[in-house]
C-alpha positions as CSV (number, residue, x, y, z in Angstrom):
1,X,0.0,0.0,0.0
2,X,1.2,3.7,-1.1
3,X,0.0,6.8,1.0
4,X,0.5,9.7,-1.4
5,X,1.1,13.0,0.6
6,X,-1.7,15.3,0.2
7,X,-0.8,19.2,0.3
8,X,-2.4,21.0,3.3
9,X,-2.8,25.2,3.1
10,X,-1.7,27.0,5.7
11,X,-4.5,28.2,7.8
12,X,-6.3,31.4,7.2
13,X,-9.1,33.1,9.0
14,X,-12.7,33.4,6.9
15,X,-11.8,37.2,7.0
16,X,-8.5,36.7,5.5
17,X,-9.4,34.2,2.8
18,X,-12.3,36.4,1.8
19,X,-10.7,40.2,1.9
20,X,-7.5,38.1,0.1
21,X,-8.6,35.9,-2.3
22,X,-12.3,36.2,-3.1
23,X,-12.9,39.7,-2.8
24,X,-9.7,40.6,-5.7
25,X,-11.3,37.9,-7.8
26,X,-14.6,39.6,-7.2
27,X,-13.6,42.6,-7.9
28,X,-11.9,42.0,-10.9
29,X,-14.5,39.9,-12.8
30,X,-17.3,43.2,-12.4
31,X,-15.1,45.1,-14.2
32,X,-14.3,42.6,-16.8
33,X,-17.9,42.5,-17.3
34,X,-18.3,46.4,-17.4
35,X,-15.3,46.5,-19.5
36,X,-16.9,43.9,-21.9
37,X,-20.2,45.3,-22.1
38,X,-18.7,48.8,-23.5
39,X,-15.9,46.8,-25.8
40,X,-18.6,44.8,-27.4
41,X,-21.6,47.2,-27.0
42,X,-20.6,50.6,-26.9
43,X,-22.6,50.9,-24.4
44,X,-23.6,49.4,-20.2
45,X,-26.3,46.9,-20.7
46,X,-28.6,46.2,-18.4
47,X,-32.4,47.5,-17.2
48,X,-34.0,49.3,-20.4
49,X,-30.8,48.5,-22.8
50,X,-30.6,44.9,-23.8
51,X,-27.7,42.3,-24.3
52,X,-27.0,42.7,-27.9
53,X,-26.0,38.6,-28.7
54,X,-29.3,37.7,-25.9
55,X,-31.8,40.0,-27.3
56,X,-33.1,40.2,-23.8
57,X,-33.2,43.2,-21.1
58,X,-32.2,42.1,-17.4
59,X,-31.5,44.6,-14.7
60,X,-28.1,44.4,-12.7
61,X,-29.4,43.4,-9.7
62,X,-31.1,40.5,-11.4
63,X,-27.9,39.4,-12.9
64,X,-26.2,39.6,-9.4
65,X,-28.8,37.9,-7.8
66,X,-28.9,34.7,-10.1
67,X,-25.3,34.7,-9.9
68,X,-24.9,34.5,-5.9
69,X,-28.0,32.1,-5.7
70,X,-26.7,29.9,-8.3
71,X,-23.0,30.1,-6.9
72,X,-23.8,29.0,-3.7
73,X,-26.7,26.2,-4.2
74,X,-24.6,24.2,-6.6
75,X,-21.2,24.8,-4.9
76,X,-23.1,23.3,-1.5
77,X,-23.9,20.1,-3.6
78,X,-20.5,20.2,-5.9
79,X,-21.3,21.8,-8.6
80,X,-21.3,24.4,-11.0
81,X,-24.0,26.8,-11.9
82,X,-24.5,25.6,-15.1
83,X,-27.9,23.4,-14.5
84,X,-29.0,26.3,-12.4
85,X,-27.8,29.5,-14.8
86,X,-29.0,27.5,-18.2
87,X,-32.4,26.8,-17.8
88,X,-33.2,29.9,-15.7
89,X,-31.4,32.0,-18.8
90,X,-33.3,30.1,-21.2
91,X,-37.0,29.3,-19.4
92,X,-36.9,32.5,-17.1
93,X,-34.7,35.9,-19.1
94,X,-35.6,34.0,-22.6
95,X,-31.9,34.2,-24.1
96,X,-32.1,30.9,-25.8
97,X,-30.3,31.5,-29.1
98,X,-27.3,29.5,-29.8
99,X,-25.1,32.1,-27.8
100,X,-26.5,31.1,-24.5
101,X,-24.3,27.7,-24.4
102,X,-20.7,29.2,-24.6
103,X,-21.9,32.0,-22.6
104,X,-23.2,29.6,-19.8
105,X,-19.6,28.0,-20.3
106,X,-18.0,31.1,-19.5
107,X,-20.0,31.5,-16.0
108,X,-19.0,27.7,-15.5
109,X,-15.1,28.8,-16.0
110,X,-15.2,31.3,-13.5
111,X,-17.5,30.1,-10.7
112,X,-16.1,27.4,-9.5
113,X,-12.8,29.3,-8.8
114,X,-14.7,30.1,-5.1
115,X,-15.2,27.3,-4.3
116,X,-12.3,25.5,-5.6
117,X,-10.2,27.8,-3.2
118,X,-12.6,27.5,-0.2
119,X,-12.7,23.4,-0.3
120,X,-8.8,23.2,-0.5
121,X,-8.3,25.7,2.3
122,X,-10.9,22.9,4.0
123,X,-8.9,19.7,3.4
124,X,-11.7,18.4,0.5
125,X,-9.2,18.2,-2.3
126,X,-7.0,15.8,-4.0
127,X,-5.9,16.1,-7.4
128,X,-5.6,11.9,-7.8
129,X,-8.5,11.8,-7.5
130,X,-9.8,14.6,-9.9
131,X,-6.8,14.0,-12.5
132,X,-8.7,11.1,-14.7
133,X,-12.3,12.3,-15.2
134,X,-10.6,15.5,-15.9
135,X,-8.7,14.2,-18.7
136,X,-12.2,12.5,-19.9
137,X,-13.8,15.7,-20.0
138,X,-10.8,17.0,-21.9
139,X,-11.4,15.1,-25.1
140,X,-15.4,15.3,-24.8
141,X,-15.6,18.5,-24.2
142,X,-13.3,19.1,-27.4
143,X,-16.1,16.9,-29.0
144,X,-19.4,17.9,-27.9
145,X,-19.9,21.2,-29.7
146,X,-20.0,20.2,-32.9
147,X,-23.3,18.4,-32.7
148,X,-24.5,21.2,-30.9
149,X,-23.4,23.5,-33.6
150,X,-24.3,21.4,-36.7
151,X,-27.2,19.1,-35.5
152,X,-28.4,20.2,-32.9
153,X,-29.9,24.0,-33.3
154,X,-33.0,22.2,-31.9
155,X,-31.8,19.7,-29.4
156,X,-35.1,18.3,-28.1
157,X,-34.7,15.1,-28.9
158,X,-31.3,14.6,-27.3
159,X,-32.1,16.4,-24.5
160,X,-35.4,14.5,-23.5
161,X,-32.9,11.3,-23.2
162,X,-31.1,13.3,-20.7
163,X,-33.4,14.6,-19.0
164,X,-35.1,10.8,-18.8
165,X,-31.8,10.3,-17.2
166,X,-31.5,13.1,-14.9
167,X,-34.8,12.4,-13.5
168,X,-34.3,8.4,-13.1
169,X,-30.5,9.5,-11.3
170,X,-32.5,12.2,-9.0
171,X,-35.2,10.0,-7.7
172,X,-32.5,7.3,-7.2
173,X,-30.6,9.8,-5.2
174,X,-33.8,10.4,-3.3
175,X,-35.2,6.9,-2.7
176,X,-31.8,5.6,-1.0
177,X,-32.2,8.5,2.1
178,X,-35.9,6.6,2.6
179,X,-36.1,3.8,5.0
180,X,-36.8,1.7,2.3
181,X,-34.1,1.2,0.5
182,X,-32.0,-1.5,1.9
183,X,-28.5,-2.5,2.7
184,X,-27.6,0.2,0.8
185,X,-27.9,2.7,4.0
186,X,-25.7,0.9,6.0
187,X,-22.5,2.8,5.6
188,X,-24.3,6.3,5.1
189,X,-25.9,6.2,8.6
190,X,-22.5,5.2,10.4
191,X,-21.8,8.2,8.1
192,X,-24.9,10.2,9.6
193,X,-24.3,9.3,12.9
194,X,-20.6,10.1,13.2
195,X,-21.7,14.0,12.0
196,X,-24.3,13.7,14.7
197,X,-21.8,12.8,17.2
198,X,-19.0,15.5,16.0
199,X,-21.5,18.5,15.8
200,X,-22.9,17.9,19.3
201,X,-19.6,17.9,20.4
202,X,-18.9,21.2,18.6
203,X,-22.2,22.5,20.4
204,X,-21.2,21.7,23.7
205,X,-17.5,23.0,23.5
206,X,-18.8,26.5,22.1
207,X,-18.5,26.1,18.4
208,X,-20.3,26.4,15.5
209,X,-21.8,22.6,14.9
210,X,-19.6,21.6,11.9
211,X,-19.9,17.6,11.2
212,X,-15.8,16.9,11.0
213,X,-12.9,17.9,12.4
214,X,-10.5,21.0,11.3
215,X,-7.6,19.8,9.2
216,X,-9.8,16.2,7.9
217,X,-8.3,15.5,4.6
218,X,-9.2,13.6,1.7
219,X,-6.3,11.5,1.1
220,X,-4.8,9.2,-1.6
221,X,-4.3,5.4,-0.4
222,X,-2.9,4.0,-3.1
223,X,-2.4,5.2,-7.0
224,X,-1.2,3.3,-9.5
225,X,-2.2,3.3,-13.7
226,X,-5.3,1.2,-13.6
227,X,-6.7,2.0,-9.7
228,X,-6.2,4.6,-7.3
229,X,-7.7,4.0,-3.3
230,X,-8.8,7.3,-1.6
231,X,-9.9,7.6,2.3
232,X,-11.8,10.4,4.4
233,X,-12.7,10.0,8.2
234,X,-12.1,6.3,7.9
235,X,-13.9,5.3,5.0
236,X,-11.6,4.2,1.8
237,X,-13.0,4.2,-1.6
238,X,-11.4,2.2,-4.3
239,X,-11.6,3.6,-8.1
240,X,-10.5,2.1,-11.1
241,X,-8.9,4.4,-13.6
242,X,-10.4,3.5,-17.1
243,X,-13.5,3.9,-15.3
244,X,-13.2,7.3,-14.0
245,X,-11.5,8.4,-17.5
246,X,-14.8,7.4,-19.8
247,X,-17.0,8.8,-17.0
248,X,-15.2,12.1,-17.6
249,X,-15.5,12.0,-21.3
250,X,-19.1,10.5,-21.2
251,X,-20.3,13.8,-19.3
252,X,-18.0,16.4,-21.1
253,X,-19.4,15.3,-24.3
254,X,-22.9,15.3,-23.3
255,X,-22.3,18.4,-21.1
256,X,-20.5,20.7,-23.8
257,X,-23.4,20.0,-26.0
258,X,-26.0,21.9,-23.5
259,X,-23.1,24.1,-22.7
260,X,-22.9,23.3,-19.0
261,X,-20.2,22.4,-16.5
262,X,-21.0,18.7,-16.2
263,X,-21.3,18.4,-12.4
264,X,-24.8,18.4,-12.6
265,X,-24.3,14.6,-14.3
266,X,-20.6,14.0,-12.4
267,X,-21.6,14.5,-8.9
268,X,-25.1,12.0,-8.9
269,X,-23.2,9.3,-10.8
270,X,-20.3,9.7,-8.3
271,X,-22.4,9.7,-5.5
272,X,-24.7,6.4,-7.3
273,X,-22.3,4.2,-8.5
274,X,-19.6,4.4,-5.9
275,X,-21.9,5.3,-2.9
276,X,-19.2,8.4,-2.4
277,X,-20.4,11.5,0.1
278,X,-20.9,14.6,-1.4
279,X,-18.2,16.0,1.5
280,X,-15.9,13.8,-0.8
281,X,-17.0,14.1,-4.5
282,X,-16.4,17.6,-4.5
283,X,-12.6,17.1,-4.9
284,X,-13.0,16.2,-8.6
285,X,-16.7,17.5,-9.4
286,X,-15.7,21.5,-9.0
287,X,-11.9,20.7,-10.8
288,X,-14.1,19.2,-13.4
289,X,-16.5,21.9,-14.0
290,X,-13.5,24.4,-14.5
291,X,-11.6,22.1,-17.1
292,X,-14.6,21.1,-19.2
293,X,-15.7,24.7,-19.6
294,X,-12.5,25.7,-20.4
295,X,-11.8,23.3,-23.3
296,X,-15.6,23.4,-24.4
297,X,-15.2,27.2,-24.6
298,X,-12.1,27.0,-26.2
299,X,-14.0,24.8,-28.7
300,X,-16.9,26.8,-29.4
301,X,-15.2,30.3,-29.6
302,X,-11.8,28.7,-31.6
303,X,-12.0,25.4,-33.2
304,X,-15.6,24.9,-34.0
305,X,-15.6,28.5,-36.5
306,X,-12.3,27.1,-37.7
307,X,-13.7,23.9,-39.1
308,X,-17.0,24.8,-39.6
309,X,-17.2,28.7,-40.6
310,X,-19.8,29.0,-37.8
311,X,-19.1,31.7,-35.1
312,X,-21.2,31.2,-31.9
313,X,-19.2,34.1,-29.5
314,X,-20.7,34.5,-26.2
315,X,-22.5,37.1,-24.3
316,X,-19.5,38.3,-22.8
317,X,-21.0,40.7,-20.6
318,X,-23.7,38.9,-19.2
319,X,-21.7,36.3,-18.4
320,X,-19.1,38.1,-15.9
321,X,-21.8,40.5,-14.2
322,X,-23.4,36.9,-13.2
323,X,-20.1,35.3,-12.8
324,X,-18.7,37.4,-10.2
325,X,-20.9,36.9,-7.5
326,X,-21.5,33.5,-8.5
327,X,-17.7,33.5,-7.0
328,X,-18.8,34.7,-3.9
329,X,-21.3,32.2,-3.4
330,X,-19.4,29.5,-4.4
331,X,-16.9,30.4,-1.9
332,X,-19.5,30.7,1.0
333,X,-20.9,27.3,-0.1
334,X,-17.9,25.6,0.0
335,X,-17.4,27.2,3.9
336,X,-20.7,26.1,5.3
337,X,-21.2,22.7,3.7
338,X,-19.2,20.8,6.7
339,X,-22.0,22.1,8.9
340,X,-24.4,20.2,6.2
341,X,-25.4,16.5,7.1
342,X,-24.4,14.0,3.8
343,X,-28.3,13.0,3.4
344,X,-29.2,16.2,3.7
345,X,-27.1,17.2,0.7
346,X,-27.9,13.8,-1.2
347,X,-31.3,14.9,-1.2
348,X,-30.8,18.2,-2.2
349,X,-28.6,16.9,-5.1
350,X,-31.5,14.3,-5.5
351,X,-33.9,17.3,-6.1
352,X,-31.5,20.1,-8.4
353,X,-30.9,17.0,-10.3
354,X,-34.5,16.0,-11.1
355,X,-35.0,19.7,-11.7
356,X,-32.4,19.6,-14.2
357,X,-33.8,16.6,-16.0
358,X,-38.0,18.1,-16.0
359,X,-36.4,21.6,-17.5
């Protein structure tokens, strides 16, 4: 057996780590946005003035708003805002033209950066781990534009498939937190109790209930080319690599298509098929979200035009003014989830995911 050394942060109080690193990020991606808006406008959208490329007036504060809510309800369940910020753009503002899926990329690039930072400040990190299905996601997200592009201008078909999917991995997500679901709960209420046990503890010695102790790590077992063995608090989980690699490429195809992060399909089939907490999953879900949309952007702003002659550019704008406090609540997610009990979070991915698969 091989224990792998994980890297631990140096400690940093919530003050520091936000007035540090979140609030220069912030910062930063507003004025990208303002800065974008007059560079491909002319002008400062938002209220009466529409986004050009959406064809759709949103206020500021609406744009803000979707951003932080989105940030921190997908963070909390290890993902990105994609599932949240597409259908709401599409179903809700109406910007549904072909524009809407590299822009949604482009939130899902930038998002994730809080709570990337806040997890590995919190020990819920390890690049094993997250290194294979990131590679996946790689070569589908380099893939999974060109149907969307050529084929795909009205997707309904493909996406009632998925969304049969997402629906049948939501309620399966929801059934095994009922009492009636078998041997299957055995490990996830040693799981339950242990919280239990480790936030009353927290209550009773003047601190704020969180469900594990400061400085738990996820750490790497074993690693090798065709398995790698991770542990957290005691449990081990052992992963074969060819299996995390096509699961990566799987969703990075399918999720570059919609022109989402691919958590929203990562995290229930990590939590499903290798009965993983969602304290645990986000090591590789929110390094996932960030490569995929990187490459998929890459695809539909570069290569796709290249080959095809088809330029699908992005709402630039629109997608930093929701990015940027999508950071913040991404950040704040990742802070409170330790305070969140694992079947509490299972249902709530059980739920955004069925969500996801009805829109």
């Amino acid at each position: 057996m091989t224990r792998v050394a994980v890297s631990t942060p140096a400690p940093r109080s919530l003050r520091t780590e936000l007035l540090c690193e979140q609030a220069p990020i912030i910062t930063a991606v507003l004025i990208m946005g303002v800065a974008a808006s007059y560079l491909q406008h002319g002008f400062l959208v938002g209220g009466e003035r529409p986004f050009p490329l959406a064809g759709v007036a949103v206020p500021l504060w609406h744009l803000l708003w979707l951003g932080f809510s989105s940030g921190y309800i997908m963070a909390l369940v290890g993902q990105g805002t994609g599932i949240y910020s597409l259908p709401y753009a599409m179903s809700i503002l109406r910007f549904d033209n072909a524009s809407v899926s590299p822009t949604n990329l482009l939130i899902t690039v930038i998002n994730p950066i809080g709570a990337l930072l806040g997890f590995w400040r919190a020990g819920q990190w390890n690049l094993d781990f997250a290194l294979w299905p990131c590679l996946g996601s790689f070569v589908g997200a380099l893939i999974g534009p060109f149907p969307r592009v050529l084929y795909l201008s009205d997707p309904l078909p493909f996406k009632a498939v998925v969304g049969v999917a997402l629906l049948w991995l939501g309620g399966q997500l929801v059934w095994e937190i009922t009492p009636w679901s078998g041997p299957v709960r055995g490990a996830r209420s040693v799981r339950g109790e242990r919280f239990r046990v480790h936030a009353r503890a927290e209550v009773a010695a003047g601190r704020l209930p969180s469900g594990f102790p400061e400085g738990a790590r996820i750490e790497t077992l074993e690693r090798s080319w065709r398995r790698i063995r991770i542990g957290f608090l005691g449990e081990e989980w052992s992963l074969g690599v060819p299996g995390l690699f096509f699961l990566g490429l799987g969703v990075g195809l399918v999720a570059s298509t919609f022109g989402a992060g691919g958590a929203f399909l990562l995290a229930p089939l990590l939590v499903t098929l290798y009965r993983m907490p969602t304290h645990v999953i986000v090591a590789t879900t929110i390094p996932f979200v960030m490569v995929q949309s990187i490459v998929g952007l890459f695809s539909y702003i570069v290569v796709v035009p290249a080959l095809t002659g088809r330029a699908t550019p992005p709402e630039w704008a629109f997608a930093f003014l929701v990015a940027a406090p999508a950071v913040l609540g991404a950040w704040l997610a990742a802070k409170t989830q330790r305070f969140v009990p694992d079947s509490h979070l299972r249902l709530l991915t059980g739920v955004i995911t069925g969500l996801g698969g009805l829109l």
